[in-house]
SENUPA-821587 format. One record per residue (C-alpha): residue number from 1; residue in one letter; chain; x, z, y. Coordinates in steps of 0.001 Angstrom, whole numbers. Each point is the difference from the previous one (the first is absolute). Layout:
REM SENUPA-821587
{pt NUM, 'a', 'A', {X, Z, Y}};
...
REM end
This chain:
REM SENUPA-821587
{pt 1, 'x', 'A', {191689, 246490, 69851}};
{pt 2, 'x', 'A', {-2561, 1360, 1921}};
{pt 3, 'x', 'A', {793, -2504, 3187}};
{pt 4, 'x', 'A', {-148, 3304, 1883}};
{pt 5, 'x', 'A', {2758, 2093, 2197}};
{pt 6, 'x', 'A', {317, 2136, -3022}};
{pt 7, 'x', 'A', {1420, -2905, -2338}};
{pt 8, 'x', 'A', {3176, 1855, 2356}};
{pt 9, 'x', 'A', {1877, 2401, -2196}};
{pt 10, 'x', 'A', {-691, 3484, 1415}};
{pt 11, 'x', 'A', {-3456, -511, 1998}};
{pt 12, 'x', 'A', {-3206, 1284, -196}};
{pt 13, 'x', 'A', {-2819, -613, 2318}};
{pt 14, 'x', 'A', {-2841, 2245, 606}};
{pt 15, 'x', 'A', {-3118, -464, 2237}};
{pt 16, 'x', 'A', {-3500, 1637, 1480}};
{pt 17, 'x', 'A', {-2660, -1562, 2070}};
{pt 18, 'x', 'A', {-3217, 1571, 1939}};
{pt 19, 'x', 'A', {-2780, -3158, 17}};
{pt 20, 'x', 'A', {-2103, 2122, 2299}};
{pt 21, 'x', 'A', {3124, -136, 2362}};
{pt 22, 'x', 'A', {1077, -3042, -801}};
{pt 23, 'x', 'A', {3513, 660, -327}};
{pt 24, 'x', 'A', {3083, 1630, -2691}};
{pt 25, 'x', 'A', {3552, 344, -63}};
{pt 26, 'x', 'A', {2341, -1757, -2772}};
{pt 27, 'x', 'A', {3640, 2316, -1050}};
{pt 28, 'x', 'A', {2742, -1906, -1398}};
{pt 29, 'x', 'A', {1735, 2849, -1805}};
{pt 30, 'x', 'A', {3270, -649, -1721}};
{pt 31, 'x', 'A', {659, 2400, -3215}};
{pt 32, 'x', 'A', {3743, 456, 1238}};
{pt 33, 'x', 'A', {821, 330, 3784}};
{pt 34, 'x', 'A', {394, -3670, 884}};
{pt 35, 'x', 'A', {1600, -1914, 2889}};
{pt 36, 'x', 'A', {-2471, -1167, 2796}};
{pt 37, 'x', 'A', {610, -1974, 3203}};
{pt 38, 'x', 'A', {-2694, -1653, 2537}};
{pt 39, 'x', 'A', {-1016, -3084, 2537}};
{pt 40, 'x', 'A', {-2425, 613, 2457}};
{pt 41, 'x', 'A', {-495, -3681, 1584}};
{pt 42, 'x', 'A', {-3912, 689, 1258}};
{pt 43, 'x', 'A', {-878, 755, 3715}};
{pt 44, 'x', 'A', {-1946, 3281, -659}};
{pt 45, 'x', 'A', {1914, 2061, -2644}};
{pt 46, 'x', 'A', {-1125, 3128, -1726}};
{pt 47, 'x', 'A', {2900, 1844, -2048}};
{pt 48, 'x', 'A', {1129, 3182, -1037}};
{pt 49, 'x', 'A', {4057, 434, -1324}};
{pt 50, 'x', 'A', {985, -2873, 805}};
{pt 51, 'x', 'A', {2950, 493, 2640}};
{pt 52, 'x', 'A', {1302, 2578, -3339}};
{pt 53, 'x', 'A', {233, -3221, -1826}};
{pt 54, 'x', 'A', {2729, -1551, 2012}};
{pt 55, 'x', 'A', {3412, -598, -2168}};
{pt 56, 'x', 'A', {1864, 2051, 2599}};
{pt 57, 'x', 'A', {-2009, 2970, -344}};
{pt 58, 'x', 'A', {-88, 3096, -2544}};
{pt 59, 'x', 'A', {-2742, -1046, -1765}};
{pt 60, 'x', 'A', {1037, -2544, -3311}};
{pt 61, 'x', 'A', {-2899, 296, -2283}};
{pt 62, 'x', 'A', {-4123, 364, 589}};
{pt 63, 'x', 'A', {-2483, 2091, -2949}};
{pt 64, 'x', 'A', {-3474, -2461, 1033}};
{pt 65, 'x', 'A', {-467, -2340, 2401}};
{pt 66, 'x', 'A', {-3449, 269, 1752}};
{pt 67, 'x', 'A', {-2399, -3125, 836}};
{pt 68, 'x', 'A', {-3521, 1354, 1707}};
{pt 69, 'x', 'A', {-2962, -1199, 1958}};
{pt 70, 'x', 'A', {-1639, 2225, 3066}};
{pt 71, 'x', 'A', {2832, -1142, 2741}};
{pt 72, 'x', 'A', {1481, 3156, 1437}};
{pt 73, 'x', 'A', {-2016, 2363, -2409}};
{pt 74, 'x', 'A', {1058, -1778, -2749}};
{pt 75, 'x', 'A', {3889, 1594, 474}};
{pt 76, 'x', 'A', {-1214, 2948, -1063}};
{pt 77, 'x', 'A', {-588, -1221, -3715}};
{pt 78, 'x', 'A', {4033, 538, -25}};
{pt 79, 'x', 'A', {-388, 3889, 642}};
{pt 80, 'x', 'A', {-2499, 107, -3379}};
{pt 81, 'x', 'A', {2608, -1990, -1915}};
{pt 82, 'x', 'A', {3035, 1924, 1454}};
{pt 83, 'x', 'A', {-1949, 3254, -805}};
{pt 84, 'x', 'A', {-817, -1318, -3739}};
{pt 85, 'x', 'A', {3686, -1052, -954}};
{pt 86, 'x', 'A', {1442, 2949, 1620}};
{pt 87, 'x', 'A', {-2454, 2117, -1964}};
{pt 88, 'x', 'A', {1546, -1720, -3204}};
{pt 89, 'x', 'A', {3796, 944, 965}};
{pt 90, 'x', 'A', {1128, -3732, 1820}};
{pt 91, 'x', 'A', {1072, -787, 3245}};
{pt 92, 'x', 'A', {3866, 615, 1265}};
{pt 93, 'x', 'A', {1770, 3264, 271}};
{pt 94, 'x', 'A', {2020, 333, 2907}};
{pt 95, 'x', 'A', {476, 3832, -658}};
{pt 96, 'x', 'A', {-170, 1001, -3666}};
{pt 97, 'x', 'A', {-1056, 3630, -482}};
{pt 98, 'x', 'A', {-3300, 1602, -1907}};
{pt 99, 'x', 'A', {-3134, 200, 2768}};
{pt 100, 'x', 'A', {1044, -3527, 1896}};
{pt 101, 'x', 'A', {-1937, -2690, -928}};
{pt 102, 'x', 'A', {1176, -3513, -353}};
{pt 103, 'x', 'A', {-1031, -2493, 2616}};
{pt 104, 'x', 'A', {-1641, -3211, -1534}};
{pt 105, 'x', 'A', {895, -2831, 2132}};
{pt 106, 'x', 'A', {-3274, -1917, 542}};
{pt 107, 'x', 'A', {301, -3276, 2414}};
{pt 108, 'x', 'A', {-3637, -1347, 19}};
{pt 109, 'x', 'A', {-2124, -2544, 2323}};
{pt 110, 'x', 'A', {-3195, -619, 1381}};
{pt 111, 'x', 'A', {-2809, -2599, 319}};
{pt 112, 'x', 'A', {-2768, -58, 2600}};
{pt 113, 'x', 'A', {-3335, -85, -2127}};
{pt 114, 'x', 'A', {-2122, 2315, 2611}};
{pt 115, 'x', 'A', {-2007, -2249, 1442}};
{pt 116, 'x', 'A', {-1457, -1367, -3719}};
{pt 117, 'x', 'A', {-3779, 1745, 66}};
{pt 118, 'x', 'A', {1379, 2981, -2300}};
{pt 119, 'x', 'A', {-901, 3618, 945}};
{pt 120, 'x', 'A', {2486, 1056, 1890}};
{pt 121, 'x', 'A', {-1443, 3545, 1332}};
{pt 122, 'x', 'A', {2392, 2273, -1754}};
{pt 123, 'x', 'A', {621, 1969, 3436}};
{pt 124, 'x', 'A', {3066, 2540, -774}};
{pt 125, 'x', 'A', {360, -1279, -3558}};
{pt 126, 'x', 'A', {539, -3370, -864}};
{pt 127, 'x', 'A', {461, -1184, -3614}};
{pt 128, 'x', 'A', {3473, -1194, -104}};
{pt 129, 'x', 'A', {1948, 3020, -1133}};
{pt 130, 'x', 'A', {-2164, 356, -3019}};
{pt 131, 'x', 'A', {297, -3312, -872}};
{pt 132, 'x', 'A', {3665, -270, 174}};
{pt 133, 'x', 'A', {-545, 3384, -2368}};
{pt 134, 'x', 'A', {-2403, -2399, -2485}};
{pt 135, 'x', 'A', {2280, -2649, 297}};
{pt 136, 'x', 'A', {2950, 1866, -914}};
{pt 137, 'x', 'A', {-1591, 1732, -2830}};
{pt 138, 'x', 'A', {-1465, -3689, -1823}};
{pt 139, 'x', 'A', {3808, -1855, 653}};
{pt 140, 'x', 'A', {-15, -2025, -3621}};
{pt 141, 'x', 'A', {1169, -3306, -922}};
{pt 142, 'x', 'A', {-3499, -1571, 341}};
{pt 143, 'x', 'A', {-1801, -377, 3712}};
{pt 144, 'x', 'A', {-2916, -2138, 1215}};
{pt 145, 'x', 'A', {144, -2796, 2615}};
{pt 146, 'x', 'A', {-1954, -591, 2286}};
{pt 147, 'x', 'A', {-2468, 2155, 1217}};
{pt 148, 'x', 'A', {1981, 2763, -933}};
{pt 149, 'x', 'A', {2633, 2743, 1724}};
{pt 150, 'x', 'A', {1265, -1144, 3545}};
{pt 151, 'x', 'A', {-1944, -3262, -553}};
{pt 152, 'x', 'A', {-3268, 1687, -22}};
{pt 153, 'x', 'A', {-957, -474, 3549}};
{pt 154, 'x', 'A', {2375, -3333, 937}};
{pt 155, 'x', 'A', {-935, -3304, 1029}};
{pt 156, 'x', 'A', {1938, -3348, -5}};
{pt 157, 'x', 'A', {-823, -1821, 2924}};
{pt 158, 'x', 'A', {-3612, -126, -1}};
{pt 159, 'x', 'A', {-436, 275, -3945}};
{pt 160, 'x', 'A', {69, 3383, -1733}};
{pt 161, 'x', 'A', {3923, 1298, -980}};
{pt 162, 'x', 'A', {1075, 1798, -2521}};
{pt 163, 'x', 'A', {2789, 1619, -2589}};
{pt 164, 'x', 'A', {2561, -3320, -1008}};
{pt 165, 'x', 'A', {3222, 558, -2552}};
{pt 166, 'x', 'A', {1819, -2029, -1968}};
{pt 167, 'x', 'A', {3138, -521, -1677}};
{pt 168, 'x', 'A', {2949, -2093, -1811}};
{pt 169, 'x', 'A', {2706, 642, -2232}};
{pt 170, 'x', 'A', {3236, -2148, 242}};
{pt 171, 'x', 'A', {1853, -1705, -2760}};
{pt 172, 'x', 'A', {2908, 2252, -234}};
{pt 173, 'x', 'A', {-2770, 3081, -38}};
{pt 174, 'x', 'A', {-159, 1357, 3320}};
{pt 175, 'x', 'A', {-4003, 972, 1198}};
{pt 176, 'x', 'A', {-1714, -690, 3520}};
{pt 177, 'x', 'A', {-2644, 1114, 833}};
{pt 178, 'x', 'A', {-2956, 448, 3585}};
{pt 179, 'x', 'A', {-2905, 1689, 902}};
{pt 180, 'x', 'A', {-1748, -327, 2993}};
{pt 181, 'x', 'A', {-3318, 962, 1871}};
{pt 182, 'x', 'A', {-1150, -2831, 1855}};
{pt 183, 'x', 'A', {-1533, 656, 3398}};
{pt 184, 'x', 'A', {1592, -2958, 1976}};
{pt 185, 'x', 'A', {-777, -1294, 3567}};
{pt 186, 'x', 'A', {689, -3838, -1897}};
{pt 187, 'x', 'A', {-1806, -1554, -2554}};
{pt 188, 'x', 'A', {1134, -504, -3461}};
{pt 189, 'x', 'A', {-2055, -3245, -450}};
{pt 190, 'x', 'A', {1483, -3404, 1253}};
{pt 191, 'x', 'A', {-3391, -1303, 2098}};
{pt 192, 'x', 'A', {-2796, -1468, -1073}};
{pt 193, 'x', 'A', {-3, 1110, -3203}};
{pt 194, 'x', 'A', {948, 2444, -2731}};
{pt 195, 'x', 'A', {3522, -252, -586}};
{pt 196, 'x', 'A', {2385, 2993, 284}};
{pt 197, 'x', 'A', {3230, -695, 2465}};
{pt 198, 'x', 'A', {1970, 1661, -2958}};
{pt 199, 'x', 'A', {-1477, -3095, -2854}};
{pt 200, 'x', 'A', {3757, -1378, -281}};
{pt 201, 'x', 'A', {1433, 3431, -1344}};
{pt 202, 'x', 'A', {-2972, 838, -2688}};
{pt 203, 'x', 'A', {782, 396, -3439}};
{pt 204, 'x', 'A', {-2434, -426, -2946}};
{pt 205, 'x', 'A', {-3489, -646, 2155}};
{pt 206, 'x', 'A', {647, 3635, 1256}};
{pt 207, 'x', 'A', {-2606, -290, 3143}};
{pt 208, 'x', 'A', {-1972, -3161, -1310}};
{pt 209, 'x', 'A', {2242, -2733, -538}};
{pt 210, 'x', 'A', {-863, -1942, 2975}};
{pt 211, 'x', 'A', {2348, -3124, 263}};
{pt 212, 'x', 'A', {1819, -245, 3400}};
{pt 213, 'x', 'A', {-1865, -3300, 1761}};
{pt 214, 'x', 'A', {-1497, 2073, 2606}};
{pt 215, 'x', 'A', {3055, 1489, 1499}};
{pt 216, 'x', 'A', {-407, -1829, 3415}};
{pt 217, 'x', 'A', {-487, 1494, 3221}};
{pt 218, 'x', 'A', {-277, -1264, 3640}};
{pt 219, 'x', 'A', {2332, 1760, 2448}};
{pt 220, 'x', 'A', {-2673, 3530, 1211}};
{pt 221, 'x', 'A', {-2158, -905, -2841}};
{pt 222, 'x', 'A', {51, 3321, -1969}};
{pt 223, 'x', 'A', {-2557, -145, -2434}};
{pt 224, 'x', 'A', {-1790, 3118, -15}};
{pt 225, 'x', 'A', {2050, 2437, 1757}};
{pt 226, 'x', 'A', {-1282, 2965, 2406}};
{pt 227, 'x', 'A', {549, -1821, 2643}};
{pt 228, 'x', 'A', {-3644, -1259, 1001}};
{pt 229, 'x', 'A', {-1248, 3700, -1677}};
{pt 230, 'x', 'A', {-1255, 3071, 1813}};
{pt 231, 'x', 'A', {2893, 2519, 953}};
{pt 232, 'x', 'A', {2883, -2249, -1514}};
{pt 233, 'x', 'A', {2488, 1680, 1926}};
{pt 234, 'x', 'A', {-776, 3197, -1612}};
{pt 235, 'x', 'A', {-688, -286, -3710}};
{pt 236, 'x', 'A', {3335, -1701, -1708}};
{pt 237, 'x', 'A', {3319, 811, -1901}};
{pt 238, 'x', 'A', {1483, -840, -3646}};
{pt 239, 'x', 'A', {1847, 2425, -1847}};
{pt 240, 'x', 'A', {1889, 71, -2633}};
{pt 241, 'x', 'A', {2772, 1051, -2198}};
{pt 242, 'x', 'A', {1979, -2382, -2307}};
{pt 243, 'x', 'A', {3065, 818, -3057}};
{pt 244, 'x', 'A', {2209, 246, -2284}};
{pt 245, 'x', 'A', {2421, 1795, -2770}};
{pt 246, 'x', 'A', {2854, -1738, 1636}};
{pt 247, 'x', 'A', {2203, 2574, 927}};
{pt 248, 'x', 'A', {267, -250, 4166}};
{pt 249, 'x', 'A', {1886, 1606, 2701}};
{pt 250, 'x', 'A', {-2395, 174, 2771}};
{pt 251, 'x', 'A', {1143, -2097, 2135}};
{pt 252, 'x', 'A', {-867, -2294, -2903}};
{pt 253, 'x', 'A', {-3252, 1118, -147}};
{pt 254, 'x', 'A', {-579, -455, 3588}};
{pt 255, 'x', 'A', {1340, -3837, -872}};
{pt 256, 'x', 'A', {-2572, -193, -2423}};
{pt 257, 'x', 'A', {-2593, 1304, 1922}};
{pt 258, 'x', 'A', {900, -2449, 3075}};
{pt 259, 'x', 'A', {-330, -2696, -2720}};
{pt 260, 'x', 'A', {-3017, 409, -1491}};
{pt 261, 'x', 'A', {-1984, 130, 3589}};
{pt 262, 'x', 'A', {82, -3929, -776}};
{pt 263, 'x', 'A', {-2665, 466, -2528}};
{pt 264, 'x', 'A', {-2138, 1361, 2533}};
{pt 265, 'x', 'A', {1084, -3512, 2537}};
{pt 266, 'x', 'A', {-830, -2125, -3114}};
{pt 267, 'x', 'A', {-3828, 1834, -790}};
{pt 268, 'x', 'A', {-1081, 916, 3686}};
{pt 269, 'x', 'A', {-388, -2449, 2692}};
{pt 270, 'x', 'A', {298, 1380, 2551}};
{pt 271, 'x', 'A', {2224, 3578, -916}};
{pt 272, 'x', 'A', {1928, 2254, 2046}};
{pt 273, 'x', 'A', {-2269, -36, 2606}};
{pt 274, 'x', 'A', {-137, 1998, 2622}};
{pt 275, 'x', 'A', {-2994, 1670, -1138}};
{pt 276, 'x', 'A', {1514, 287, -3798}};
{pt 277, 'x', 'A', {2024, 3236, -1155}};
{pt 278, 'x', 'A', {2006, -1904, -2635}};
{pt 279, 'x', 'A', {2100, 2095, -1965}};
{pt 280, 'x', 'A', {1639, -509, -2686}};
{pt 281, 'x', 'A', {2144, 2644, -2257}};
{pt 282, 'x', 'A', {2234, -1021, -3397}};
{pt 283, 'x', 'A', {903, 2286, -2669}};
{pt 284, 'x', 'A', {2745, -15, -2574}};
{pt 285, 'x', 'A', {-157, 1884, -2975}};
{pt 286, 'x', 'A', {3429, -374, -885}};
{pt 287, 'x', 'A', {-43, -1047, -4002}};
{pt 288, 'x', 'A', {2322, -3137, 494}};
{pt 289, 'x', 'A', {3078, -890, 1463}};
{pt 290, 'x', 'A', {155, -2308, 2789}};
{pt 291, 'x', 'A', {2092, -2775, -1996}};
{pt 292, 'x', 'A', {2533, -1770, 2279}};
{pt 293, 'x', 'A', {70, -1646, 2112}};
{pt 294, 'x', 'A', {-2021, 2322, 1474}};
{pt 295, 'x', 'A', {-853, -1802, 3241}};
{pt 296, 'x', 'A', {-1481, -2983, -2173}};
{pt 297, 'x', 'A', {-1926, 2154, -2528}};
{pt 298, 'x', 'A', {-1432, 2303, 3259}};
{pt 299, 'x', 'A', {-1405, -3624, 1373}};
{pt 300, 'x', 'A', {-1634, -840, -3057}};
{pt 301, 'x', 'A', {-1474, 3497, -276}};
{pt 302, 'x', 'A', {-1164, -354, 3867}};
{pt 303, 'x', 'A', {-1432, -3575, -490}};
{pt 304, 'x', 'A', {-1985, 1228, -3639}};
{pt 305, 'x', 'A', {-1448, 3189, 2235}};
{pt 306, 'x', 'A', {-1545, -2474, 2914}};
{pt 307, 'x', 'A', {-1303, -2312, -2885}};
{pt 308, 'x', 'A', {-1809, 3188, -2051}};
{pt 309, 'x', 'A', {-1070, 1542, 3480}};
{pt 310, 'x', 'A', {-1651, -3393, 960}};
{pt 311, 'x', 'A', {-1501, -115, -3441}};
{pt 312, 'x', 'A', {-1468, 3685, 626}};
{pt 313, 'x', 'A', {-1612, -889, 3258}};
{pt 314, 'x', 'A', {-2047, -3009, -1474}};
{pt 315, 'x', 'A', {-735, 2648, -3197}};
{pt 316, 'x', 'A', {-1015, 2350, 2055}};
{pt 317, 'x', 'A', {-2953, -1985, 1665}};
{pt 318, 'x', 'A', {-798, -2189, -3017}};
{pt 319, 'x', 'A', {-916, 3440, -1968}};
{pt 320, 'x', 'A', {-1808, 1827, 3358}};
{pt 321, 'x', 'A', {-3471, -84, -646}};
{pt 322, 'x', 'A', {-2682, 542, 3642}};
{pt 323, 'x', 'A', {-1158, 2776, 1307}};
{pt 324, 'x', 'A', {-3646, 951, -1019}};
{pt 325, 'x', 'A', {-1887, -1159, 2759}};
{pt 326, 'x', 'A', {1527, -2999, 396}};
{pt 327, 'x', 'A', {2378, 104, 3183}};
{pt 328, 'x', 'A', {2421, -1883, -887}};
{pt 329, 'x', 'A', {755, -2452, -2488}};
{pt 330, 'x', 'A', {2246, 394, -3068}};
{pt 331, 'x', 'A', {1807, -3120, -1221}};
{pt 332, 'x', 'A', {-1662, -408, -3139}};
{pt 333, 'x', 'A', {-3586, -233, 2490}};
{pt 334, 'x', 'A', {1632, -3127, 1806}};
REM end
């Protein structure tokens, strides 16, 4: 076990970052067409695909799912993916006939990282269709945290964000898994101290092994959150993508993906802001039956995805390292 999203049957993950523009894109890309549904809970949303997702609709199964800094710009890291898997023969065929190309089916979201000091003077060509390209290209079952893909440029309250995953297998086999780029509104930390919201759901010291005694907060005491921070209105959203091999209809998926916005409740204080774009999307690679009854076994699946998606958040600041320069603090400079 990794403790990764790719621990999942059927996932790879593949990323690319620009330091000089302080921003990347992360692609979960499943090696068999796999079923995708999404939550959008945050106040200032930036999607692509995601009305497609919708059980009713024609759409049943995604080829990547797309997580990317640079706000608006960022969407475009979809186009480099879309043009990358189509160029290797995936995607859905509504018409079958030599000289039309499949259509990949790409739902992706944004961050807001614009405003971090990076150079952003890229005019007519910003960076985000290449790196969806890169990303694409380096999908594996190894990735960095951190400071790394869509966490390049992301901050967590007032400390630096970054790249979280985790994961958990269950007794009778099946595998959960997150991954998440943190760029919340909230804090992570309980106040007054170093101790990560998400410190009752760690396994095996996985982002320090604080123990839980300063959980405590007053009622509008948010630790350090964005909200006393220049342009806090502007500069938020978490991400983020969570799975399984269960097999799923999707309006299961959609279930799980409902579910497992509680990990973001129980490692961001305040979430769902206003000034958030919380989205999250769940996968199923399809490798084990849903044993019955199904209802019961979709629960635990939802409650495992909050606790791993919690557990990703608090992994993905505890391994984000500063900025050179100094701007903002990592956790590990507290």
């Amino acid at each position: 076990m990794r403790n990764l999203i790719t621990d999942v049957p059927g996932l790879l993950v593949g990323q690319a970052d620009d330091a000089r523009v302080r921003t990347g894109v992360t692609v979960i890309v499943p090696t068999e067409r796999a079923v995708c549904a999404a939550d959008v809970r945050g106040g200032a949303p930036g999607t692509r695909e995601t009305d497609a997702l919708a059980a009713e609709n024609l759409v049943d199964a995604v080829d990547a799912v797309v997580l990317s800094g640079g706000s608006v710009y960022g969407l475009g890291a979809a186009d480099g993916v879309t043009a990358w898997l189509g160029a290797q023969g995936r995607g859905y065929g509504m018409v079958s006939r030599p000289g039309v190309p499949l259509s990949p089916v790409i739902p992706a979201a944004i961050l807001y990282d614009l405003a971090n000091g990076g150079d952003k003077a890229w005019g007519l060509e910003p960076p985000y269709r290449a790196l969806g390209v890169a990303a694409a290209q380096a999908a594996s079952d190894h990735f960095a945290l951190g400071n790394a893909g869509a966490g390049t440029g992301a901050m967590a309250g007032t400390l630096k964000g970054g790249l979280g995953s985790a994961s958990v297998v269950t007794d009778d086999g099946f595998t959960v898994g997150a991954i998440v780029a943190v760029n919340a509104f909230g804090s992570v930390l309980a106040p007054g101290g170093r101790t990560f919201w998400a410190t009752p759901y760690e396994l095996d010291a996985e982002f320090g092994g604080l123990p839980p005694d300063g959980l405590r907060a007053a009622p509008d005491d948010w630790g350090p959150a964005k909200a006393a921070a220049a342009a806090a209105e502007r500069v938020n959203t978490t991400i983020a993508c969570v799975a399984t091999d269960a097999i799923l209809t999707p309006a299961q998926a959609r279930r799980l993906a409902i579910m497992a916005q509680d990990g973001l409740a129980r490692a961001i204080r305040p979430v769902h802001a206003q000034s958030d774009g919380d989205v999250v999307f769940a996968l199923a690679t399809g490798r084990r039956p849903l044993a019955e009854p199904a209802g019961l076994n979709l629960t635990r699946l939802g409650a495992l995805a909050a606790d791993c998606l919690a557990r990703a958040v608090a992994r993905g600041v505890f391994e984000a390292t500063a900025w050179p320069g100094g701007e903002a603090k990592a956790w590990r400079d507290l």
